[in-house]
C-alpha positions as CSV (number, residue, x, y, z in Angstrom):
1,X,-3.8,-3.6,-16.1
2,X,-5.9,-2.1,-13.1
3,X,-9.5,-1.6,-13.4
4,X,-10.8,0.7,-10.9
5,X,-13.9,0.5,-9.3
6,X,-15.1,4.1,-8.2
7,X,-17.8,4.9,-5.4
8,X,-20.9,4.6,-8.0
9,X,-19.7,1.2,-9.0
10,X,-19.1,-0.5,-5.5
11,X,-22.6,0.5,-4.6
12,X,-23.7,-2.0,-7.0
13,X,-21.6,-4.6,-5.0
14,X,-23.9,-4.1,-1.7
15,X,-26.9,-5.1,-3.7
16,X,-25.0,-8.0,-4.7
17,X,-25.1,-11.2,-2.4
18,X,-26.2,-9.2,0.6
19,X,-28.6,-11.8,2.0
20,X,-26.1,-14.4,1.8
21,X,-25.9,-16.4,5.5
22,X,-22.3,-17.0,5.0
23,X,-21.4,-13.4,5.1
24,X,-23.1,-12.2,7.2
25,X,-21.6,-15.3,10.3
26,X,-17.9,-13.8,8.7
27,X,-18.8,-10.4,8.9
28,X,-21.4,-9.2,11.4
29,X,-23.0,-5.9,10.5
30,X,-22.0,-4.9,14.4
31,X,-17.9,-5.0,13.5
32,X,-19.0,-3.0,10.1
33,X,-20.3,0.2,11.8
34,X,-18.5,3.3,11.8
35,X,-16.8,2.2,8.5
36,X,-15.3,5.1,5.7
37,X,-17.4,6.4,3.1
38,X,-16.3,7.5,-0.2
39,X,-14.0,5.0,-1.5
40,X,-11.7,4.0,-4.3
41,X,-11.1,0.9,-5.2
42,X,-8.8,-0.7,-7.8
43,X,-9.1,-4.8,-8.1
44,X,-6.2,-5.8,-10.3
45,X,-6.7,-8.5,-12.6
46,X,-7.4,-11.8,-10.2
47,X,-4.5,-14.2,-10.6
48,X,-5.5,-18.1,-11.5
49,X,-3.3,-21.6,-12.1
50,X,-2.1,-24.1,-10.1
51,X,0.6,-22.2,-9.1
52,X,-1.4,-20.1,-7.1
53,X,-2.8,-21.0,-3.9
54,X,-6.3,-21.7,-3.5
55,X,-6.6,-21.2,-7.2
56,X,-7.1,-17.3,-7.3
57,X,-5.4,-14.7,-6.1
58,X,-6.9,-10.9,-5.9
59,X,-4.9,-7.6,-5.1
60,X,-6.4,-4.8,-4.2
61,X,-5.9,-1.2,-3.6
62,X,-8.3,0.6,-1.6
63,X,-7.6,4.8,-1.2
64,X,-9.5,6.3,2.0
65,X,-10.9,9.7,2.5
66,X,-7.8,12.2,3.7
67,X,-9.9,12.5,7.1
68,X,-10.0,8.6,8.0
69,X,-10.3,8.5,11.7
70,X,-8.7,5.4,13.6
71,X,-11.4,4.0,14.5
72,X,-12.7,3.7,10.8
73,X,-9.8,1.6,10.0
74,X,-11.0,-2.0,10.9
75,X,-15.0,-1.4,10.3
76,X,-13.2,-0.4,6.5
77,X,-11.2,-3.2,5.8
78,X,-13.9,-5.4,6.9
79,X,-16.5,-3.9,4.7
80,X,-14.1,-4.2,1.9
81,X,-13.2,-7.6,2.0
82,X,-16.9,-8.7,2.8
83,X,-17.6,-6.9,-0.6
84,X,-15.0,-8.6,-2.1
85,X,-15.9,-11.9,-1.0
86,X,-19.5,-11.0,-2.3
87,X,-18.5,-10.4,-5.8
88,X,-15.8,-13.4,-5.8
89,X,-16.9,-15.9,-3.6
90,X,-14.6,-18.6,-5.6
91,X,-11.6,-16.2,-4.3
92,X,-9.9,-17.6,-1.4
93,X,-6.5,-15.1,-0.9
94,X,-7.2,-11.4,-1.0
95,X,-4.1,-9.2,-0.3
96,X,-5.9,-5.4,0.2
97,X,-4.0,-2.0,1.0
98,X,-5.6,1.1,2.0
99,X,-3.9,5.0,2.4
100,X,-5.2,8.1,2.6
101,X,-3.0,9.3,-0.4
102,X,-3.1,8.1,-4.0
103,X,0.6,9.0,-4.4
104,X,1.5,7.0,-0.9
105,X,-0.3,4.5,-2.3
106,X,1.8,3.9,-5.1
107,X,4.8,4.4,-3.4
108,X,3.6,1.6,-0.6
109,X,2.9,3.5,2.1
110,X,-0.4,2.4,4.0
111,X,-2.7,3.1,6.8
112,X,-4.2,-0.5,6.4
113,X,-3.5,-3.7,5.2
114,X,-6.0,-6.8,5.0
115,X,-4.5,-10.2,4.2
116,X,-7.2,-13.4,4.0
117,X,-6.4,-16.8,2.8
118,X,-8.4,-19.8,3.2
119,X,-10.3,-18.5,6.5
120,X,-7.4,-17.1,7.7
121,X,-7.9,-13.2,8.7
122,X,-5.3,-10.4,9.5
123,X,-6.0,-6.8,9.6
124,X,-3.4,-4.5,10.3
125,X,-3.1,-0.3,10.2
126,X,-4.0,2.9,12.0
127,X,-3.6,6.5,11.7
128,X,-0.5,8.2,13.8
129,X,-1.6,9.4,16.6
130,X,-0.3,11.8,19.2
131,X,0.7,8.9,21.7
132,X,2.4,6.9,19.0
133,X,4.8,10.5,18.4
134,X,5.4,10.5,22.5
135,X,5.9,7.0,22.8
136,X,8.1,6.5,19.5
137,X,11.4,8.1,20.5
138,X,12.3,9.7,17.3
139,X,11.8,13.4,16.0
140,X,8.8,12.6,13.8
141,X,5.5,14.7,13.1
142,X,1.9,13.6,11.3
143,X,3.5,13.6,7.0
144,X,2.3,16.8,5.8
145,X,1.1,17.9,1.9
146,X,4.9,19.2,1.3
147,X,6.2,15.6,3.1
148,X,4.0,13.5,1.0
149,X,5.4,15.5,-2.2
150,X,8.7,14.9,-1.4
151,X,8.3,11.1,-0.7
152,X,6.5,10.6,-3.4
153,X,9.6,12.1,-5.7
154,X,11.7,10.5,-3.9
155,X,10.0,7.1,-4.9
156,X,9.3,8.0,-8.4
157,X,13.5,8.8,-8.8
158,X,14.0,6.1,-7.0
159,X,12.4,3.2,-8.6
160,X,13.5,4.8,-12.2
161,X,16.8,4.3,-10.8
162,X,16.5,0.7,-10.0
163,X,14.9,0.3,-13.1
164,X,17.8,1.8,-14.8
165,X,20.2,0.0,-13.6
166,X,18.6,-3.2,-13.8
167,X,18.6,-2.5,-17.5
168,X,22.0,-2.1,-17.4
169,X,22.5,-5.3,-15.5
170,X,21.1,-7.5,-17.9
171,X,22.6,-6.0,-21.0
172,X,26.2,-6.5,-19.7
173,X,24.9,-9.8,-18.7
174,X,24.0,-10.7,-22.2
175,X,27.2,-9.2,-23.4
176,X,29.1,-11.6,-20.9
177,X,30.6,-9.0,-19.1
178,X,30.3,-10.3,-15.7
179,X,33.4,-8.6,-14.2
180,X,31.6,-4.9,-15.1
181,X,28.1,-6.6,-13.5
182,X,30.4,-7.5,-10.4
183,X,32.0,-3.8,-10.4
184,X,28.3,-2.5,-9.8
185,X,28.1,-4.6,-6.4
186,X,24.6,-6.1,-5.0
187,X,21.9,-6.7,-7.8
188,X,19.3,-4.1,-5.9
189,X,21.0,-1.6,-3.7
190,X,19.1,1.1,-2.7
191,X,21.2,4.1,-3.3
192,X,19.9,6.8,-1.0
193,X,22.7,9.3,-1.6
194,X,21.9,9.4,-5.7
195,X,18.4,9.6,-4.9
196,X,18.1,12.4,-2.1
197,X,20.3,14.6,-4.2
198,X,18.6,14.4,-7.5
199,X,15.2,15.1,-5.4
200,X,16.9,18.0,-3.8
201,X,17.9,18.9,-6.9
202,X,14.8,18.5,-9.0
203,X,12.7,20.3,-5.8
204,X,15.2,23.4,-4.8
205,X,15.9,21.5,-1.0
206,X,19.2,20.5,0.7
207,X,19.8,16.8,1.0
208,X,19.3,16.9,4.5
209,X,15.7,18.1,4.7
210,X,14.8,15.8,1.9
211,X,16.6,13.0,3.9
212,X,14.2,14.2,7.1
213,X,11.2,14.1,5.1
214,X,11.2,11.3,3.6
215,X,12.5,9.5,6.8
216,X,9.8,11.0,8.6
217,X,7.2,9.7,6.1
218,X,8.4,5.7,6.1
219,X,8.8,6.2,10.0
220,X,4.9,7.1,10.0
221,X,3.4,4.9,7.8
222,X,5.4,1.6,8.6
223,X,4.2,2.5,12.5
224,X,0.8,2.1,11.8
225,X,0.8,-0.4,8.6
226,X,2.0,-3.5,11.0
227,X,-0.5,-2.4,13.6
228,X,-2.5,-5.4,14.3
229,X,-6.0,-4.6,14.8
């Protein structure tokens, strides 16, 4: 389960720890300016046991406002994970995503990522800009409101497909019918055909513009999501 942690509720985590030394040597206010406002956050369930490194391991999705400028990115996943660390300062691996899009959010598509362990800082995102179109050498455009729809179908077909068949996979496996689990070829193929022409299907579209689309929004979104900041 996800609890989610609206706007309201995060404010209570800046009066929480905020004259603590510590944070503010790992975070100075200066690298914090310009940040988003009006965020959503959803902390799952922190992870614990000696299986996990460091002894506890939070995930944590973050959605931006729609009109996140590029230069908000970093100041934003700084001011998040210095929050974080406020509230658990016994957590020593935070893995944070940020979008501007609940639904791309879900389906894995990010403007930011944060990953900290021990002391060990990345940040990474960005919002497509103009230069990255020039410089990218592929027909691709900023994801538009009909773009994000269609990705976001395409993912939801998609994974109940996978899920699906993985269903299937283990009940012939429990019957002992290997040959039949053979006959279906690599346990998780991703099956693009099946999947662009049920969303075609399902939205009224040809495969080929669903194909663009939803090409176009991966393109976009993996450009900036292993930006190194």
């Amino acid at each position: 389960m996800m609890r989610v942690v609206g706007l309201a509720a995060f404010i209570c985590l800046l009066l929480l720890g905020c004259n603590d030394p510590k944070m503010d040597r790992l975070f100075p206010k200066a690298q914090l300016v310009g940040r988003a406002e009006n965020l959503t956050v959803e902390i799952d369930k922190p992870k614990t046991g000696k299986m996990v490194q460091g002894g506890m391991f939070i995930n944590v999705n973050v959605l931006l406002p729609p009109d996140v400028k590029n230069e908000q990115i970093r100041p934003t996943e700084l001011y998040v994970l210095k929050k974080l660390k406020e509230k658990y300062p016994e957590c020593e691996w935070f893995r944070i995503r940020f979008s501007d899009d609940s639904r791309m959010l879900e389906a894995g598509h990010c403007l930011g990522r944060v990953e900290y362990r021990e002391g060990k800082l990345e940040l990474y995102g960005g919002v497509i800009t103009e230069k990255d179109i020039n410089e990218s050498g592929d027909k691709i455009w900023p994801p538009t409101e009909a773009d994000k729809r269609i990705a976001y179908e395409f993912h939801t077909i998609n994974r109940l497909y996978e899920q699906n068949r993985s269903i299937k996979i283990r009940e012939l496996q429990s019957a002992g019918r290997w040959a039949e689990v053979s006959d279906l070829g690599p346990i998780d193929p991703v099956t693009d055909s099946v999947v662009f022409s049920q969303v075609a299907k399902n939205l009224g579209l040809t495969v080929e513009e669903v194909s663009k689309r939803v090409g176009n929004v991966y393109k976009c979104y993996m450009m900036t999501e292993f930006r190194k900041l």
